[in-house]
Each structure stands twice: as structure tokens, then as C-alpha cells.
C-alpha positions in Angstrom: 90.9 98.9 122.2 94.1 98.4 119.9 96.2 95.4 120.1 99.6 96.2 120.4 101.1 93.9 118.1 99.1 95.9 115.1 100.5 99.4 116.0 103.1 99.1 113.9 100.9 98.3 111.2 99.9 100.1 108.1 96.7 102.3 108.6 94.9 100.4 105.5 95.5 97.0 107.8 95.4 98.0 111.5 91.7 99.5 109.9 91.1 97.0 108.2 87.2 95.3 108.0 87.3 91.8 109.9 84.5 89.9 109.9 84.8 86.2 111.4 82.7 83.3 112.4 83.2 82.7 115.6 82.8 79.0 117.6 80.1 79.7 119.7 78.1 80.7 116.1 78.3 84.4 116.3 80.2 86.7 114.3 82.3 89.6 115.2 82.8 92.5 112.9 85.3 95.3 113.6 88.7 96.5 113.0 91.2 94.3 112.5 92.9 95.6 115.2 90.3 95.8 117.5 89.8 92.0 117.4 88.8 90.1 120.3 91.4 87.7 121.7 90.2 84.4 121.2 91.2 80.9 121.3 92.7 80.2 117.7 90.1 77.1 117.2 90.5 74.9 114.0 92.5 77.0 111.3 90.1 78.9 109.0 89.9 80.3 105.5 90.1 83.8 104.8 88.9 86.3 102.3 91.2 89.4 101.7 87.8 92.2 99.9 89.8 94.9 98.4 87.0 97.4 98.0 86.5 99.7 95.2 86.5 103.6 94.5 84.1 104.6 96.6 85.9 102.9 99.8 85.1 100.3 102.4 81.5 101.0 102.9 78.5 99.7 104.0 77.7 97.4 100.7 81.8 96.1 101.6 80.5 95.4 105.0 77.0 93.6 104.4 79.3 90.9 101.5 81.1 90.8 104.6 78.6 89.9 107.1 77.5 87.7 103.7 79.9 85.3 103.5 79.9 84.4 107.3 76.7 84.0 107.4 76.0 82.0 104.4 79.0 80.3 104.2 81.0 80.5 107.3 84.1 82.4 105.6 86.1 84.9 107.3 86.8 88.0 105.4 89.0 90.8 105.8 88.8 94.1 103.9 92.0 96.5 103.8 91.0 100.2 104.1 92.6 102.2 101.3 91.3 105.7 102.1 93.3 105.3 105.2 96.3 106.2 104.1 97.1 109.4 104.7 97.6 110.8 101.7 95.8 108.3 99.6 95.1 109.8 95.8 91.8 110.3 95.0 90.4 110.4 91.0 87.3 111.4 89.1 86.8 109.7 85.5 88.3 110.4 82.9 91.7 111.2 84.9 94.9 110.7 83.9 96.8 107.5 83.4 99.2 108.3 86.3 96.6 108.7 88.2 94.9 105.7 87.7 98.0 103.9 87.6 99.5 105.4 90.6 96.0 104.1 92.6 96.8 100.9 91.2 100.0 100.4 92.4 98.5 101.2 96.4 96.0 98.2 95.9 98.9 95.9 95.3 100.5 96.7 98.2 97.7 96.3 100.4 97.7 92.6 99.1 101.0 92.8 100.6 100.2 94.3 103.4 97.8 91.5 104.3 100.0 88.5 103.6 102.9 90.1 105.8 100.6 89.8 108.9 98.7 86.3 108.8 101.1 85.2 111.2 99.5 87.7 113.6 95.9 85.5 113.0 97.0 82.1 113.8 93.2 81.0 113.2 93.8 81.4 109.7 94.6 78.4 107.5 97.4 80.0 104.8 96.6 77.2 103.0 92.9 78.4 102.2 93.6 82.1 101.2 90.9 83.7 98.7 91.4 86.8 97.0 88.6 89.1 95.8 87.8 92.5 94.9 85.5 94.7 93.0 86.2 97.4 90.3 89.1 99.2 91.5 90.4 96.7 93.5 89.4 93.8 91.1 92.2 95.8 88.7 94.7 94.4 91.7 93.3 91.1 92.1 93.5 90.6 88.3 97.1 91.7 88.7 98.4 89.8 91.5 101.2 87.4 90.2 101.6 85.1 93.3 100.4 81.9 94.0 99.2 81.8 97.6 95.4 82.2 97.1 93.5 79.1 96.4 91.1 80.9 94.0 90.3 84.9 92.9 86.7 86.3 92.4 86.9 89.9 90.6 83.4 92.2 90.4 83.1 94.8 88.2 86.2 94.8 86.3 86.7 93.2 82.7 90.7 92.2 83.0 91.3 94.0 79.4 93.2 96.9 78.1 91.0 100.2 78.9 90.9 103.7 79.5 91.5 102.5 83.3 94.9 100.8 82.5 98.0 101.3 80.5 97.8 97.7 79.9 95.7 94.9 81.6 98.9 93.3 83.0 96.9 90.4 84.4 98.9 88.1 86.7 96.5 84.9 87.0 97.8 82.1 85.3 96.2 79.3 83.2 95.6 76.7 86.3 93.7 79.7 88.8 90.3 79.3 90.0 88.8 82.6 89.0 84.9 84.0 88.7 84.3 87.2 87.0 81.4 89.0 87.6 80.5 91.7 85.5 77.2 93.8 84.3 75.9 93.4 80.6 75.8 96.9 80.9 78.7 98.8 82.9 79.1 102.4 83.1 82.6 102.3 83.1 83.9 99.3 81.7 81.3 98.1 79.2 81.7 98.5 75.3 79.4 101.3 75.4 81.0 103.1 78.3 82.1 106.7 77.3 85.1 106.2 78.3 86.0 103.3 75.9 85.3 105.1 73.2 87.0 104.8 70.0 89.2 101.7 72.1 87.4 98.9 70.3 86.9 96.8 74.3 84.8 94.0 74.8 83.7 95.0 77.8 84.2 91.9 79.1 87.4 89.5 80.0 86.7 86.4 77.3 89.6 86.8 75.9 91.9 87.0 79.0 90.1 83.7 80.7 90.5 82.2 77.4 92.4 78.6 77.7 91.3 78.9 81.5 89.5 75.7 82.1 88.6 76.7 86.2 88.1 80.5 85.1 84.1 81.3 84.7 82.8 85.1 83.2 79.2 85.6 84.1 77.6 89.0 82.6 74.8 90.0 84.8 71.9 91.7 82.1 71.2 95.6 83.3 73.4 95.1 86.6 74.7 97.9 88.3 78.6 98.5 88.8 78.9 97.2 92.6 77.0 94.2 92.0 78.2 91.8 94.4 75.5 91.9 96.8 73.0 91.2 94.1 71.2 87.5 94.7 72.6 86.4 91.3 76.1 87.4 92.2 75.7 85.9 95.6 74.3 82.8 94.0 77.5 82.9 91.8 80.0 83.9 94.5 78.4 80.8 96.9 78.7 78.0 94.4 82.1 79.2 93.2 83.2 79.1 96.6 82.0 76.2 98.2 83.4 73.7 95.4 86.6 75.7 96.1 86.6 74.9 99.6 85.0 71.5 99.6 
């Protein structure tokens, strides 16, 4: 059942992915406006997972289910493709395109910060930000300050054929991991699409003078490679000095 006070929503929150640890040591996964109504306990941290292209799936769901698990984090994972009239792409497309998908992912960082005050079990003071290709382009972007650190899979933070500019918004002091393949079908070097665009297929140049900001390049990866063990392995460490 809907809670009332999340009708009024957007659709890409009120269905958004929730997945919390839960006192008693079990975790509840669901709709964020389906959640149970529980006693707030001791404030939390939070994960805000924007998902990429191919939409809040199962491999969004199983980081999910990840993190709580592993490291008792609560996570929540806007739903893009729940937007009505959410544009959809195929590579190559055009710039607008791209750009206009771009803009949507922002806005459900928005979206998620505007209602924290309806999950008082969160601690605001402990936000993380992730997100992986497509919606790593809007974590890379995001130019506030209210997440304690940003972990970005599958996206290399440069000029490509995916951006009219980079237009990263981390600055120098931000915790960030980068996780990309060696080998990415879309945003390595090689990729067909950077063609003739002289990328590195990798963001050492925009973490450059970032002394907490850490690139890993994962040899022969896939694209969505955040449920990998290395990337796991990665993600963990990076987030448990974070939190300590």
C-alpha cells in the first residue's frame, strides 16, 4: 500500500528502489512508497543508485540488496523510466538527445534531496551519491555539496560522443571512486563511438589534483560492472573508510 504523504511525489521517487537494514537484522526491499512504517531508530546513511540506460533492474537491485548486506548501508534508487514520457536513445543518437536524458538524471538528484525529510531515519549528514553509466554522467555533474563522497561506474568524466562537454561538478576536496573497464564498449578509447575524438577513455585527467579521488580500470570488464567482486571489493573499502 501507498503512503499518503508520497502521492504527490514524482513517479521516478514514489517508485523509487528502497532497500534498508532494518533493527531486528532483516532488510526490506520495495518501493519507496510502499515502505513499512517503522520506528525511525538511530539516523542512517543513505545511498541515492541512479541506474543506467537500461533502467532499474535486477543487477540495480542485487548492489542494492549488496550494500545492506555487506555493509549495512541503506540505498535508494530513483526510477527514471517512470516518467511518463521519459526519452529513450539508441547509440550513436543525437546530442539533444543525450543531453536532454541528462538533464532528467539531475533532477532526480533533486527529487531525492527534496524528500529526506519524509525518512527521518536518515542521517543528511551521511548522504552518498552513486551511479553507473548513464547516471554516473549526473553524479559526475552534480555541483552541490551534501553528499559525503560520490562512487561513479562505467563512465569516464571526459568530453565524449555522450556529452557536449564533461561539465563535471566535483570539486578538488570530494571523495570520489571511479570504476571503469580497461575495455568499455562505449566509453573506452577504442569505442566506435570515440572515434577520431582523441578520449582517454578514462577520467585521469579530471581527478587530477584530487588527493581523495581514486580511478580503478578493471582489465576486460564489462560495462555494468558494479556487481563484479573487484568492484565490490573496491566499492566496500571506499566506503567503509568514508563512513568510519
Amino acid at each position: 500500500m501507498s503512503r499518503p504523504e508520497f502521492d504527490t511525489r514524482p513517479p521516478p521517487l514514489r517508485q523509487a528502489m528502497l532497500t534498508r537494514p532494518l533493527e531486528n537484522g532483516q532488510i526490506w526491499q520495495g518501493p519507496l512508497a510502499a515502505q513499512p512504517s517503522l520506528p525511525p531508530g538511530p539516523p542512517r546513511p543513505l545511498l541515492l543508485f541512479l541506474h543506467g540506460s537500461s533502467g532499474l533492474n535486477e543487477q540495480t537491485q542485487a548492489c542494492q540488496r549488496w550494500l545492506a548486506e555487506a555493509l549495512g548501508l541503506a540505498s535508494l534508487a530513483p526510477d527514471s523510466f517512470a516518467r511518463p514520457d521519459r526519452p529513450r536513445y539508441q547509440s550513436p543518437a543525437p546530442m539533444a538527445q543525450y543531453e536532454a536524458v541528462h538533464a532528467l538524471r539531475l533532477e532526480e538528484i533533486r527529487m531525492a534531496l527534496a524528500a529526506l525529510p519524509l525518512m527521518p531515519w536518515v542521517d543528511a549528514r551521511r548522504l552518498l551519491l552513486a551511479g553507473s553509466s548513464e547516471g554516473g554522467v549526473a553524479v559526475a555533474r552534480w555541483r552541490g555539496r551534501e553528499f559525503a563522497g560520490r562512487l561513479i561506474y562505467g563512465w569516464s568524466c571526459e568530453d565524449n560522443y555522450f556529452v557536449e562537454q564533461a561539465r563535471n561538478g566535483f570539486e578538488a576536496d570530494c571523495a570520489l571512486l571511479n570504476i571503469l573497464s580497461g575495455d568499455d564498449p562505449f566509453f573506452g578509447a577504442a569505442s566506435r563511438f570515440n572515434q577520431g575524438r582523441g578520449v582517454d577513455g578514462d577520467s585521469r585527467r579530471a581527478l587530477a589534483g584530487m588527493p581523495r579521488a581514486k580511478l580503478a580500470l578493471l582489465p576486460q570488464a564489462p560495462h555494468p560492472l558494479y556487481n563484479l567482486p573487484e568492484a565490490r571489493a573496491l566499492t566496500a573499502d571506499f566506503l567503509r573508510e568514508l563512513l568510519a
